[in-house]
Structures are given as C-alpha cells and as structure tokens.
C-alpha positions as CSV (number, residue, x, y, z in Angstrom):
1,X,14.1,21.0,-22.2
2,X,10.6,21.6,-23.3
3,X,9.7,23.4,-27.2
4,X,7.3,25.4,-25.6
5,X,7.2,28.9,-23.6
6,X,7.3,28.8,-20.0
7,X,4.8,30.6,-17.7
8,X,4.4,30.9,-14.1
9,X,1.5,29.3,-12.5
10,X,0.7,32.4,-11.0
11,X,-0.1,33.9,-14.6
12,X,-3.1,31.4,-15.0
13,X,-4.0,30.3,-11.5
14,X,-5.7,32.7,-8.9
15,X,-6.1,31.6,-5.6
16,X,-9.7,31.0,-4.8
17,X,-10.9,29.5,-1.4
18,X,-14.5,29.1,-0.9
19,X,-14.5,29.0,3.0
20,X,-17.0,27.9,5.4
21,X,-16.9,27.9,9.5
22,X,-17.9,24.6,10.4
23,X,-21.1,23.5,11.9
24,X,-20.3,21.4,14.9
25,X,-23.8,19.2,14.1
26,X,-23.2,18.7,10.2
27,X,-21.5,16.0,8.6
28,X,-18.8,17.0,6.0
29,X,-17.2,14.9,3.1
30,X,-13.7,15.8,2.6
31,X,-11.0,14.8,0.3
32,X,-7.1,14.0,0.1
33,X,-4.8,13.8,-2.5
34,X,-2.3,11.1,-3.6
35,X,1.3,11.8,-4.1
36,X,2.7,11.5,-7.6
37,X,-0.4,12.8,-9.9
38,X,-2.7,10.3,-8.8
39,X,-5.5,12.7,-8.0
40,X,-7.7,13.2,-5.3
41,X,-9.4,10.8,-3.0
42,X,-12.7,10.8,-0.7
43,X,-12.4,10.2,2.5
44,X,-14.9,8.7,5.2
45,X,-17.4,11.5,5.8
46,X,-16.8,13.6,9.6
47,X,-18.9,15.0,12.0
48,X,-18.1,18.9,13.0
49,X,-17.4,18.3,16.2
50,X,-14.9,15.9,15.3
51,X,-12.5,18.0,13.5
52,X,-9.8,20.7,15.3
53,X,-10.6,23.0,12.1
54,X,-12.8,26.1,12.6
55,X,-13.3,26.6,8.7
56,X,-13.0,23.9,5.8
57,X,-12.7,25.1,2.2
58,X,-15.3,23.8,-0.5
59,X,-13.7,21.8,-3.7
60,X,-15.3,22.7,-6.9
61,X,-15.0,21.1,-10.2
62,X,-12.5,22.7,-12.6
63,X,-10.3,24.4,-9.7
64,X,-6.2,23.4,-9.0
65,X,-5.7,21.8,-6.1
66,X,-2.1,21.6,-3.9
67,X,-1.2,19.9,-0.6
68,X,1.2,22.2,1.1
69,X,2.8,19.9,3.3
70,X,3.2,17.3,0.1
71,X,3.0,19.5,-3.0
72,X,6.7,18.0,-3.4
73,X,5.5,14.7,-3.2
74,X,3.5,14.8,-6.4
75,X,0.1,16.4,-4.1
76,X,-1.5,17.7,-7.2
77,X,-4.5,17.7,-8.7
78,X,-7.5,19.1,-11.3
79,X,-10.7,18.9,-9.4
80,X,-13.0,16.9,-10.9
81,X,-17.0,16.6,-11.1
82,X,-17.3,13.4,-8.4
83,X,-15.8,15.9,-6.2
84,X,-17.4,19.3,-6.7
85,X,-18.7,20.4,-2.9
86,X,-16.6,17.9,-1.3
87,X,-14.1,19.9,1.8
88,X,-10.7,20.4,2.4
89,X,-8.9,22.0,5.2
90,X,-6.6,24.9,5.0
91,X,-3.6,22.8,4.1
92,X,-5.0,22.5,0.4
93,X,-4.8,25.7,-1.5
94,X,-7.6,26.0,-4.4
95,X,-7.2,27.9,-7.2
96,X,-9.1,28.8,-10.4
97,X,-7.8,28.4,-13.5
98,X,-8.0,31.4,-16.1
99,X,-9.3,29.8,-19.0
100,X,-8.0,32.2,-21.8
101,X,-4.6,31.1,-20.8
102,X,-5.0,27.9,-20.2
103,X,-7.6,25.0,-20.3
104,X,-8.4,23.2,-17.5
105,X,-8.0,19.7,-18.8
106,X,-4.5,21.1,-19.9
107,X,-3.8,21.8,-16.5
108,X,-4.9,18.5,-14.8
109,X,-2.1,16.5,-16.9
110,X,0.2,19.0,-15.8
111,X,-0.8,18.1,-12.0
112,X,0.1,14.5,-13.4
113,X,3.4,14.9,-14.0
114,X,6.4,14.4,-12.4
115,X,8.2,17.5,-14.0
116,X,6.0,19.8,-12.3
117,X,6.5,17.3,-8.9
118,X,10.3,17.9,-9.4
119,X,10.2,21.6,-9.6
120,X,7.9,22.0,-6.2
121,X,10.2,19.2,-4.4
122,X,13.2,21.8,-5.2
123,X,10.8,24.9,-3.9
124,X,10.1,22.8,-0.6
125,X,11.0,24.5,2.8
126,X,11.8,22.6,5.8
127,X,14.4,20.4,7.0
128,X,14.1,16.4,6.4
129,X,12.3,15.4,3.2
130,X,8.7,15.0,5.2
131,X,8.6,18.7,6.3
132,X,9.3,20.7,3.0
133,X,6.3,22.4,2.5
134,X,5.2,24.2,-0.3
135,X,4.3,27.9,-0.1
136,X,1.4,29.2,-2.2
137,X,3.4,32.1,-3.3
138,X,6.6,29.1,-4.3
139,X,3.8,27.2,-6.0
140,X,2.8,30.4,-7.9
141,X,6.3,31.4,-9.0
142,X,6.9,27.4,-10.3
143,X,7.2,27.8,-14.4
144,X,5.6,25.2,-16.3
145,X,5.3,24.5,-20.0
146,X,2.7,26.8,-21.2
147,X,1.8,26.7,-25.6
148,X,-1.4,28.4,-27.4
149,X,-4.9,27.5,-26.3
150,X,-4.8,25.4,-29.8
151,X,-1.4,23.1,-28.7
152,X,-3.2,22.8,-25.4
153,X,-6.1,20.9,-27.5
154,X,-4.0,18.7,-29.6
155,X,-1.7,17.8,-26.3
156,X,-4.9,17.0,-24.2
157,X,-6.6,15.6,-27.1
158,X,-3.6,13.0,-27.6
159,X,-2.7,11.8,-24.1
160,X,-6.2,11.6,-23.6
161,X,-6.0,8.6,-26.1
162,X,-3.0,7.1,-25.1
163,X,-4.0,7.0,-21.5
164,X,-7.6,5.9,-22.0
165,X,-6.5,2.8,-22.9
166,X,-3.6,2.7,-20.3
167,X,-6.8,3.0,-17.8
168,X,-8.7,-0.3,-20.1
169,X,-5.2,-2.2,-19.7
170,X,-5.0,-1.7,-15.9
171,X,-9.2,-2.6,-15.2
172,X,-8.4,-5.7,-17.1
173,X,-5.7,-6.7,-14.8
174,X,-7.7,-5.9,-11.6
175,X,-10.5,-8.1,-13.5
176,X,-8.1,-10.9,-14.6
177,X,-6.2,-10.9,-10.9
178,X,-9.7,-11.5,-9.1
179,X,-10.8,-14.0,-12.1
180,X,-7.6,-16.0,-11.0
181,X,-8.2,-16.0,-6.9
182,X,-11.6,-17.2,-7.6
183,X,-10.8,-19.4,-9.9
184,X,-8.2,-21.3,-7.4
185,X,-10.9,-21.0,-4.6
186,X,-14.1,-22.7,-7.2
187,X,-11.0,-25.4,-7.9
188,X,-10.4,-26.5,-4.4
189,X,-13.8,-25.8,-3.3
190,X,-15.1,-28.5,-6.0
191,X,-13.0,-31.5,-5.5
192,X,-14.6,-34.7,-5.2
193,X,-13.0,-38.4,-5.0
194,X,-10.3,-36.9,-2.6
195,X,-8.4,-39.6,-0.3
196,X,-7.3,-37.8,3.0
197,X,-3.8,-37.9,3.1
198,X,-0.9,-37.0,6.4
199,X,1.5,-34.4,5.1
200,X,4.2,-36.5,6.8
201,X,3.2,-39.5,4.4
202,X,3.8,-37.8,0.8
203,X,6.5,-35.4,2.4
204,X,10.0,-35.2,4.2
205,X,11.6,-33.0,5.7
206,X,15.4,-32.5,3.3
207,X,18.1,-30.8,5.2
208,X,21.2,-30.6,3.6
209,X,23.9,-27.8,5.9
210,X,26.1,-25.6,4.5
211,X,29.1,-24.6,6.1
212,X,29.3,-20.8,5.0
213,X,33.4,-20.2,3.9
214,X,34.2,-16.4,4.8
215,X,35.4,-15.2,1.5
216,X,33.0,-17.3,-0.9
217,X,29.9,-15.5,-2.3
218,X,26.4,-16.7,-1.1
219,X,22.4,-16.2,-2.8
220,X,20.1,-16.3,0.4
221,X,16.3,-17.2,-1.3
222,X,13.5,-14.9,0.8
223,X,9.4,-16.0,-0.2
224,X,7.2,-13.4,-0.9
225,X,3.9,-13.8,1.0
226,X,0.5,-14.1,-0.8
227,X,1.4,-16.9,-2.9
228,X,3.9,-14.5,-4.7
229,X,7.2,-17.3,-4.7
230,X,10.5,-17.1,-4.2
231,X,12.5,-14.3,-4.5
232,X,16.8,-13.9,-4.5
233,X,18.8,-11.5,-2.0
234,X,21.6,-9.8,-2.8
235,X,24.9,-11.5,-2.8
236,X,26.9,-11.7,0.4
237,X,30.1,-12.9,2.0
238,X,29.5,-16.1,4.1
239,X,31.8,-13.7,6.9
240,X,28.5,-11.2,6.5
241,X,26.1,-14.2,6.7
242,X,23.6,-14.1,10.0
243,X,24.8,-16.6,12.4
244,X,21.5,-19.0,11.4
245,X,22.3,-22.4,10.4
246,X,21.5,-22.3,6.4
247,X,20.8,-25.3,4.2
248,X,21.4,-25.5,0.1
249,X,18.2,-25.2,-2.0
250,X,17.2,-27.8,-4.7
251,X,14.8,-27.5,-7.3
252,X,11.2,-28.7,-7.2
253,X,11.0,-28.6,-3.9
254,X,8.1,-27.3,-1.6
255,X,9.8,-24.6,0.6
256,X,8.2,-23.2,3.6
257,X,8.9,-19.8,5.6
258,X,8.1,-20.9,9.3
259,X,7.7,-17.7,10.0
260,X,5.4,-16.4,7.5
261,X,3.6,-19.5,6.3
262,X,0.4,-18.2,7.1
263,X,0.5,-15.5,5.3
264,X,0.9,-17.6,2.5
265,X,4.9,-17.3,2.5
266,X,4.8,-21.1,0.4
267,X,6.4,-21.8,-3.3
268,X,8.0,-24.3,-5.1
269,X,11.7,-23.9,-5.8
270,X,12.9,-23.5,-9.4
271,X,16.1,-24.0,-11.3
272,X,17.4,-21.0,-10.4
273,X,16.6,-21.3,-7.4
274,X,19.1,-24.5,-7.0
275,X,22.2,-22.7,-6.3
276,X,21.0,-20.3,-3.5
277,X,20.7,-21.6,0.2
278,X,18.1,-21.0,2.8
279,X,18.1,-20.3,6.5
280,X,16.9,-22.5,9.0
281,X,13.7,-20.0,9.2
282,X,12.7,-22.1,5.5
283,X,11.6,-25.2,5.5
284,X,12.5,-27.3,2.2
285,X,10.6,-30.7,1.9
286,X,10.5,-33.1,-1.0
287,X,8.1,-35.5,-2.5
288,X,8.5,-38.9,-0.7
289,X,4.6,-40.1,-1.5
290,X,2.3,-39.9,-4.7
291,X,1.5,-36.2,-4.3
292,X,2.2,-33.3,-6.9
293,X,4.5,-30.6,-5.1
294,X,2.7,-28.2,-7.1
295,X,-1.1,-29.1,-5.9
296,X,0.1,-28.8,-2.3
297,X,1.3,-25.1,-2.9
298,X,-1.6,-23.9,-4.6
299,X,-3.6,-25.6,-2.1
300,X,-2.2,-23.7,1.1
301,X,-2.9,-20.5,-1.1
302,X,-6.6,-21.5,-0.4
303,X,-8.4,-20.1,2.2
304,X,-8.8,-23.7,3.4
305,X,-5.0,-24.1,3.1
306,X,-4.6,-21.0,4.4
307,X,-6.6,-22.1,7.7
308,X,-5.3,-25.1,7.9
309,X,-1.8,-23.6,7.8
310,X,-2.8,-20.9,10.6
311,X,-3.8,-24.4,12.8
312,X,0.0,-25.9,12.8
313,X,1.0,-22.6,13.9
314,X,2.1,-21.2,17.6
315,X,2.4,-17.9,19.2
316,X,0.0,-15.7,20.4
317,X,1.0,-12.4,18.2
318,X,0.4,-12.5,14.2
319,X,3.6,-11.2,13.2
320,X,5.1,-14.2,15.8
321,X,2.9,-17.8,14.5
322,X,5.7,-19.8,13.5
323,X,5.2,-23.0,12.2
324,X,5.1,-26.4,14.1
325,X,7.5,-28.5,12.0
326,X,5.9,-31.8,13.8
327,X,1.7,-30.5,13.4
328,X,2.2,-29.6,10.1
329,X,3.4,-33.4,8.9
330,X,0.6,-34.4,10.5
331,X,-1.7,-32.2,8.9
332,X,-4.3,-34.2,7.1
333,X,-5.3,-33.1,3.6
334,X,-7.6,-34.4,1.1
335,X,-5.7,-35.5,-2.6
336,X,-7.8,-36.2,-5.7
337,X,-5.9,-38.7,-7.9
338,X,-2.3,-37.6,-8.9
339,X,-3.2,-37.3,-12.9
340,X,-6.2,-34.9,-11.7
341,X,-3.7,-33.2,-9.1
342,X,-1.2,-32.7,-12.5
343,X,-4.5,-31.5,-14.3
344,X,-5.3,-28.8,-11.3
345,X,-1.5,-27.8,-11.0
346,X,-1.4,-27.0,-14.4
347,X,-4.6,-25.0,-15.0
348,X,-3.3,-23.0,-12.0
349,X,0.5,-22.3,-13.7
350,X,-1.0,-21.3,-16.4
351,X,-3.3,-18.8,-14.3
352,X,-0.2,-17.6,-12.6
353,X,1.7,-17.2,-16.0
354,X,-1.1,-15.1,-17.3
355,X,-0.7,-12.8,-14.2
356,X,2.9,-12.8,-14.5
357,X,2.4,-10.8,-18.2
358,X,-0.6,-8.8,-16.5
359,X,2.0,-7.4,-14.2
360,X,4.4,-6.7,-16.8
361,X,2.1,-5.2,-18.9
362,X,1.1,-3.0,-15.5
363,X,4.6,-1.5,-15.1
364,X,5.0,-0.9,-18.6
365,X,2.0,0.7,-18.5
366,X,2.9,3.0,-15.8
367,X,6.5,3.6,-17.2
368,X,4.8,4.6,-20.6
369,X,2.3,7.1,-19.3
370,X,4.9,8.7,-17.2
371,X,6.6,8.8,-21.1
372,X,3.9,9.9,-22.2
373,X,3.4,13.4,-20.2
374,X,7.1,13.6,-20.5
375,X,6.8,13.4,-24.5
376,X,4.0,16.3,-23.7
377,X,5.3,19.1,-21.8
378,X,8.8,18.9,-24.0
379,X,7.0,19.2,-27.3
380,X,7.4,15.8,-28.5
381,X,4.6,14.3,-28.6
C-alpha cells in the first residue's frame, strides 16, 4: 500500500498523436518497446511502401508511450531524446505529460515498474494472456502513486542514484564477460611447444549402467550449452525414467552431450555431480593419458575446439549433428606440457569464477532495482 495519494493517469496524461500519412518513397525509423520497463528500442529503418500502415505517429522526447496489445506486459515507456522523431504505428498511444502535476522523469520510473505492469495486466481485454489488450481509456483510468511536484524530485533524485550505478555494475559485467571469451581465445590461440595428441590416447570412454528401480529416486545431470556446465533435473521415479539406457556419473570426469556438443554442450563433472546419472545421449570419459580434463574442456569452448568438435559430428540439420563416438577419439589435438596445461586450466577457472560472481551480482542487481521502485511508489524510500 503506497504513503502517497493516488491519481489517475488520465489526470496528468493527455493523449497526443502527432500523425503523418506515409510517403510510399521515404524511409522511416520506427521504434518498439520492451516488456517489463525496459524502454523503447529502434528498429531497422522501413521503406513506405513496405509497411500495411497508411499513417505512423511521430515519438517525441518527454511524451508517455503504451503498447496496446502489451501494455500488460510491462510495454511502457518515457520517451527519451535518442528517440525524439522516430515513428510508431497506431498500436502505440502517445501522450503528453502535464507538467504541473507531474514531472516527466517521475513518470518514466513509473513506466519502470512492475506495480503499474500489474494494474494494466488486470485492465487487459481478451481471452488468452497474449490478446489482452490495453484500452487507452483502461490505461487512462489506471491509478498510480501520485505525491507533490517536491516528493517527485527527491524520489527521482534518489533512484536516479541508486540505479546509476546499477547501470556501471551491469556495463562492467558485459566488459568483464567479453574480457573472459577473449581471453580463452588469445590463450589457445598462443600456444607454442604443443605435441599433437589422439583424443583416444589420453581418453576412454567409462560406462558404468544403471538399472533404474521403480520406486527409488533418481538426479538426471542436463549440460548447458556455451560452455555454461552441468546442470541437475528435478528428481524422478526410475518408473517415470525415459526408456534410454542411463549410466552413473563420477566426478572429474569430461562429459559430453552427443547431441549438443557443438554447441558447446562440454563440462567437467563435480562432486555434486557424483550421485546423479546420465543418459546414453552423455558421453562420460576419463583421463587414461597425461592430459588435464580441465584444458580439454576449455579447449572445445574455443572456436578451434568448437570447429573441430562440429568435424566429428553427422547429420545434415543443426539441431540433429550428433557426435561420432569413434571420429571424436580420433580427433587429433595439440597439448602443451601437462604443468603448462594445469597453468592454462587454472587461469581459466579462475576466469569462470569471476563470471560466476558477475552473474550473481547481475541478478541481484536486477532484484534490487525492482526493490528499489517498489521502495518508491509505497513511500519508503
């Protein structure tokens, strides 16, 4: 329940559409908007005769902006100045914002958050949660938290803060995440002294069954592609068990998806990881030769990895390339020394730690703003 008064947004927002028939010989710039606050969005410029619209309405800077036909979704937005005289079609209203009642920059958190999104998602018309549209006269009639012009300041004032450096926290992570892939790429790239090595020689091939019982509980492991490991399903009842053939899981060992191994759908099994089992669709293979399991995994993260993995592969669909079990043992890779293989492996976990906390950091970040405007519009803040 929020401290302050509630308005309308019809009290402060006035429908204003700057229309234009369009020229069949002029190019147009137009702009969406992202569900859940996350503002608008240019889209690849369109000639006139491309577009089924006879008029598009102009955007400009200051003015509230809905999608009808997502407006539940979170379709909100404050127009800002990288898209004053950009176009929108008739599906997003425009409206200008009385500034004696309210300031703009008050307004655009208020497009931001998800209390206002919850409101229109109960206004919505339609059957099936993709058709509820949102009226301009539902939207008008929504009531939102609404204090003095001087409140307004101090609340834009302080989330402004707060989320500036949300926004630093979140380039950082980008920065970090692409320091990290070129970092592996510079690693591999680099090596010199390397012995070419056959897969088969340093690795085989560990099968150990499992005989699912009906009423005992089972962890099936899944890998996430990208290099982004292993993950755990839910529970299930060996009688609710696919009828694959499924194998137990020990640690440190280099498991493969067959199916999705080149999309980078490689890790090395942890602890944790020791009592889950695998269907036959993951390949588990231990270290038989003088090779560090962890150099291997990082390696097919590499583009060259990545290529080579795409070579062992058959089927003439992307989605369908599994993985030859026989061409990738004899896939022939080049090994530095194992002490300088331990050196690389551990650089890189250390790089993947570091992206682990980024990550963390990212969904804190996103849970705290969402705090944040909460805190706002309820007075708490």
């Amino acid at each position: 329940m929020s401290a302050y008064p509630q308005r309308a947004l019809g009290e402060f927002l006035q429908l204003q559409q700057d229309e234009e028939p369009i020229e069949r010989d002029r190019t147009y710039v137009t702009a969406g908007i992202y569900s859940h606050g996350r503002g608008l969005f240019r889209k690849p410029p369109i000639e006139g005769s491309e577009t089924s619209y006879s008029r598009y309405t102009k955007l400009h800077e200051g003015q509230f902006v809905y999608s009808k036909l997502f407006g539940w979704e979170g379709a909100t937005a404050l127009v800002g100045p990288e898209f004053d005289g950009l176009y929108v079609s008739h599906e997003f209203p425009t409206f200008r914002i009385n500034a004696a009642m309210a300031l703009p920059s008050y307004v655009g958190y208020l497009a931001q958050w998800n209390g206002l999104h919850s409101l229109l998602k109960d206004k919505g018309t339609g059957v099936g949660s993709r058709r509820q549209r949102v009226g301009v006269g539902r939207l008008l009639a929504t009531p939102v938290p609404l204090p003095d012009l001087g409140e307004q300041r101090r609340i834009v004032t302080s989330l402004h803060s707060a989320i500036s450096v949300l926004n630093n926290i979140n380039q950082k992570r980008a920065w970090a995440t692409k320091l990290r892939e070129a970092l592996r790429e510079s690693v591999f790239a680099g090596e010199r002294d390397t012995i070419p090595v056959r897969i088969g020689d340093v690795l085989s091939l560990e099968r150990i069954p499992v005989d699912p019982d009906a009423d005992k509980y089972y962890v099936q492991i899944g890998i996430r592609s990208f290099g982004n490991g292993i993950f755990h399903r839910d529970k299930m009842l060996g009688s609710e068990l696919s009828k694959l053939r499924y194998f137990q899981i020990r640690p440190n060992r280099l498991i493969v998806s067959n199916i999705m191994a080149w999309e980078g759908a490689i890790a090395v099994s942890a602890g944790d990881d020791a009592d889950c089992i695998g269907s036959s669709r993951f390949l588990s293979y231990k270290r038989s030769g003088d090779v560090d399991i962890r150099y291997l995994n990082y390696y097919f993260q590499s583009e060259n990895g990545r290529a080579a993995i795409r070579s062992t592969s058959t089927g003439t669909v992307v989605r369908n390339q599994t993985l030859s079990i026989k061409d990738f043992e004899q896939l022939v890779v080049s090994l530095p020394s194992h002490e300088k293989q331990r050196l690389v492996s551990d650089l890189l976990d250390t790089s993947k730690m570091l992206r682990q906390f980024s990550l963390r950091q990212d969904i804190g970040a996103s849970q705290l703003r969402t705090s944040l405007l909460a805190a706002a519009f309820s007075g708490q803040l």
